[in-house]
C-alpha positions, -999 to +999 in steps of 0.1 A: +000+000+000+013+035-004+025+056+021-004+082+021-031+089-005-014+100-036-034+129-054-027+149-085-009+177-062+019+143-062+022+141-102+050+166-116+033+184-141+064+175-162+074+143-150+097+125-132+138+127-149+167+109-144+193+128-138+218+122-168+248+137-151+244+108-129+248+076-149+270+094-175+295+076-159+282+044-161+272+049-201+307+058-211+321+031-194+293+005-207+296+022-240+338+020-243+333-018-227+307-022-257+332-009-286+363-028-274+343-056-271+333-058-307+363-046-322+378-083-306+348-099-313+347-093-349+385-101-350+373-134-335+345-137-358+365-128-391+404-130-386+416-154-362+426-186-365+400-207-382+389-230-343+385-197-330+362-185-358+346-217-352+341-216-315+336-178-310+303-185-337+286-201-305+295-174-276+286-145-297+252-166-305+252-175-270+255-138-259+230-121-287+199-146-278+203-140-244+201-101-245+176-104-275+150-124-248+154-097-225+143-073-247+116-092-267+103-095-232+104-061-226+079-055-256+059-083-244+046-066-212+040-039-230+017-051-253+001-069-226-001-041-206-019-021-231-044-053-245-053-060-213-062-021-198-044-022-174-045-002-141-015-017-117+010-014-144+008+024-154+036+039-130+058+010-143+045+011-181+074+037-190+101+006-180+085-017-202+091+002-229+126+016-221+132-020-219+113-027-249+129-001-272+162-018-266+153-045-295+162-027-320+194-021-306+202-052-291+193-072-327+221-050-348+242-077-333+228-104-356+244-089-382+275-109-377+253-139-383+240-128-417+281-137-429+287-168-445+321-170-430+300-173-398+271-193-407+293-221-418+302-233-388+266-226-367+240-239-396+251-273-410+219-270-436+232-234-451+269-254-461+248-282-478+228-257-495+258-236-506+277-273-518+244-284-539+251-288-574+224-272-596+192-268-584+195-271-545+157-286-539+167-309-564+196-319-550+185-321-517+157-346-530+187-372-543+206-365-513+193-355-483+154-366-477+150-350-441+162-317-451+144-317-486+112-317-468+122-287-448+130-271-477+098-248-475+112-236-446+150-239-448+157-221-482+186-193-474+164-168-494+137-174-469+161-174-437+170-136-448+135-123-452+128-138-416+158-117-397+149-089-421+111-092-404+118-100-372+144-066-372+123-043-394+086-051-382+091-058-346+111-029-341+087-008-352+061-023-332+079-008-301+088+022-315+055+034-326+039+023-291+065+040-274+064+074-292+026+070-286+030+068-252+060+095-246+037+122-267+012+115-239+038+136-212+036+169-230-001+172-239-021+196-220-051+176-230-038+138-228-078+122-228-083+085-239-078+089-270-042+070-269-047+048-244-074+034-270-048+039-299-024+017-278-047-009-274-058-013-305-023-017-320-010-041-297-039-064-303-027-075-341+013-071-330+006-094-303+009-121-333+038-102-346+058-110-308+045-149-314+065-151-341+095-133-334+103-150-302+094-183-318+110-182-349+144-162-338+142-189-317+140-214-342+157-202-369+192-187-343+188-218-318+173-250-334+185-248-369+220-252-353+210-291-356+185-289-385+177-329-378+159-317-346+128-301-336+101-296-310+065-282-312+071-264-277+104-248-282+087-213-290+066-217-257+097-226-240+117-196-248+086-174-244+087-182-208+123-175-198+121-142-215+092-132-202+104-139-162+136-125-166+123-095-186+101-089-156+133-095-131+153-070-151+120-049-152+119-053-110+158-045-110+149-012-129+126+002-109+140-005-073+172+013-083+152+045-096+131+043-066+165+040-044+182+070-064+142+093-052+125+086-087+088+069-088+083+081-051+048+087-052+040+066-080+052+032-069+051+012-039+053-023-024+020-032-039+034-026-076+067-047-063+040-076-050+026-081-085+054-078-107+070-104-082+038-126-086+042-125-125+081-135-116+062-166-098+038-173-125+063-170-154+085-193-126+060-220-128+052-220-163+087-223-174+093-254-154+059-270-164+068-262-201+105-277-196+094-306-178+062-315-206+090-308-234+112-335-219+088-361-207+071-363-243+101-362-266+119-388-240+090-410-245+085-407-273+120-417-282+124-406-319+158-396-331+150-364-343+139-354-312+158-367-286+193-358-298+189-325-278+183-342-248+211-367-253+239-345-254+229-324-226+223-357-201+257-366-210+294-361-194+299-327-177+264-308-191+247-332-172+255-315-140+243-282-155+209-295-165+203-310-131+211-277-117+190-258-138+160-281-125+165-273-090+178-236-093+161-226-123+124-237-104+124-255-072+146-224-056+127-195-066+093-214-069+097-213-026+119-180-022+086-162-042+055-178-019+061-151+004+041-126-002+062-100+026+092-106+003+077-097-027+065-064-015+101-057-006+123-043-031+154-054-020+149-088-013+129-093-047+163-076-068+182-100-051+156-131-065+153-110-101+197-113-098+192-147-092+165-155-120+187-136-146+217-162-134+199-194-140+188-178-176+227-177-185+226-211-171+194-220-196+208-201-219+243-216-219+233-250-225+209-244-252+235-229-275+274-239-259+271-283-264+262-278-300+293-263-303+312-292-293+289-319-311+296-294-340+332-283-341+347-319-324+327-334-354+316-367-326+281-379-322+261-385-289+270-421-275+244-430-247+264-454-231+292-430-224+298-390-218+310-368-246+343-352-240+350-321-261+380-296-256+380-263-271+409-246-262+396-210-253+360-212-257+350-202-224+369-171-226+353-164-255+322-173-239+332-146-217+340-120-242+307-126-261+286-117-232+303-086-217+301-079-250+270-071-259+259-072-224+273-034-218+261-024-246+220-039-238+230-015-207+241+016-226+210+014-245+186+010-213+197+036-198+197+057-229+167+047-232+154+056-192+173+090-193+154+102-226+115+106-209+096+106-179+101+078-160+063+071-162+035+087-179+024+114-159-004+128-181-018+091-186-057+095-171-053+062-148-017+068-131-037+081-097-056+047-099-020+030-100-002+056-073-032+039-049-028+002-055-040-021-034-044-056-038 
């Protein structure tokens, strides 16, 4: 509940700023961290030794899908929070779409991925493409049944209109809901007449985020191994961007709250829902993980469980045992109480924790392909798989500082450029008084 009844007297006429003086700092630093960082990255990428081309491939995809979820998540609730009319979420709206407008960003970095020197070693399907003599459905019909009937779907030409959608159309998806909602600050007569305008356009690009975080999913992740599949992998990455998009969301707002921002606006109550959804989105991801591995194990087709088998075996065993217990089972009984969910601190500390265990996730979706991959070696069941890549985890390393700096550079760009929350919007005094 909030401290006192907020009224209008509460709501700056102009907003509520971040200072810019005060995180200058912080952005030149994340911004020079960011420009190194690529500089080697693309030398890693492009002009080192052909194993670390190979094995750098992985960390930077590794690195870029990670960010990407966070920010595809950060559209996400704010579609939902317009769709659904929301009341709760207005003093925190602003952050959803700070975090949202990162996407367009945060997906320049796929651009490394669009190089044939760098798809050769991540998309086994583009080399046998590229090596077909003549026509390549053809070809592919003589040689290679399984991937001649995913040809519809696995044709180069087609891969490049996909990125080219998921970058163009999706980008502008958050960019036209957040102008919408930033014009809102300055005018004297705000009315409904945007909130309905915001509403209406998140309906139809509610579809559009479907199929980006499905098919970036499939078409960056899964067509690493284009023998496998699964009907729930979209749902699956759905749910691990949308709770740590809300724990980076969480993270946001308790350190503006701790540097005097959202003072009137926010309270424990907004903290309590936003660390409900962090349960919710907790308990979906595990029932979605668990359903995905209890029907393709079995099942026990080929196809299917190859994904499973090299992750169950040697060393990335351990990981995926982890990643049941403190991926759910941890945070699933940290966020039952309710009194720590209406605390800020505490509930940063979970969101830290969350974002952790997505690495984790995230690690071993992307990182054993690479030694299946470059150590050119099968799955053995009866026996772990043992890979060394001389270097790859500092690679690993570089991918993800990377382009992590530079996803913070661009949030808190993004947080210094408007209001912290929309303080013309005709329903923030219902959200300043939550109670729930």
């Amino acid at each position: 509940m909030a401290h006192h009844h907020v009224t209008s007297a509460d709501i700056a006429i102009n907003g509520d700023h971040l200072d810019s003086s005060k995180v200058a700092g912080v952005k030149s630093i994340a911004l020079g961290v960011a420009a190194i960082g690529t500089v080697a990255s693309l030398y890693c990428l492009f002009f080192a030794p052909e194993s670390i081309r190979g094995s750098f491939a992985y960390s930077w995809v590794f690195a870029f899908y990670f960010f990407l979820t966070l920010s595809i998540g950060g559209v996400f609730w704010t579609l939902l929070h317009n769709v659904s009319n929301s009341g709760w979420g207005t003093s925190v709206r602003r952050t959803f779409e700070n975090l949202g407008s990162t996407f367009p960003w945060m997906f320049l970095f796929v651009i490394p991925l669009l190089f044939p020197q760098v798809q050769q070693y991540l998309y086994e399907w583009m080399n046998i493409h590229r090596e077909a003599t003549g026509n390549v459905k053809e070809h592919l019909h003589h040689t290679n049944h399984l991937l001649y009937n995913k040809y519809w779907f696995m044709s180069t030409a087609f891969w490049y209109g996909r990125v080219a959608f998921y970058g163009i159309v999706f980008s502008a998806v958050i960019i036209g809901l957040r102008k919408l909602s930033t014009t809102q600050d300055t005018d004297p007569n705000p009315g409904i007449k945007r909130l309905l305008q915001a509403r209406f356009h998140s309906t139809y690009t509610l579809i559009i985020f479907a199929l980006t975080i499905t098919f970036t999913g499939f078409d960056f992740l899964m067509g690493q191994d284009y023998t496998w599949f699964s009907t729930m992998w979209g749902v699956y990455l759905f749910a691990g961007s949308a709770l740590n998009s809300m724990a980076v969301i969480v993270i946001v707002c308790t350190w503006l709250k701790s540097q005097g921002h959202l003072k009137h606006v926010t309270g424990p109550e907004h903290f309590h829902i936003m660390g409900k959804l962090m349960f919710a989105f907790t308990t979906f991801w595990a029932y979605i993980t668990f359903s995905q591995y209890f029907l393709i194990w079995y099942a026990g087709i080929t196809e299917e469980t190859s994904y499973f088998l090299i992750r169950n075996t040697g060393n990335w065993n351990i990981g995926m045992i982890a990643l049941v217990f403190g991926h759910f089972v941890v945070p699933f009984v940290v966020l039952l109480q309710a009194w720590l969910k209406k605390n800020p601190k505490m509930l940063s500390i979970v969101a830290v924790y969350t974002l952790c265990m997505h690495v984790l996730d995230h690690y071993l979706i992307t990182i054993p392909q690479r030694g299946v991959s470059l150590g050119n070696i099968k799955p053995d069941v009866f026996g772990p798989i043992q890979v060394s890549i001389p270097g790859a985890f500092w690679g690993d390393i570089l991918a993800f500082i990377t382009i992590g700096a530079a996803f913070v550079f661009f949030l808190i760009r993004a947080i210094g450029q408007h209001s912290l929350y929309p303080n013309r919007d005709p329903r923030i005094l219902e959200s300043a008084n939550l109670f729930n």
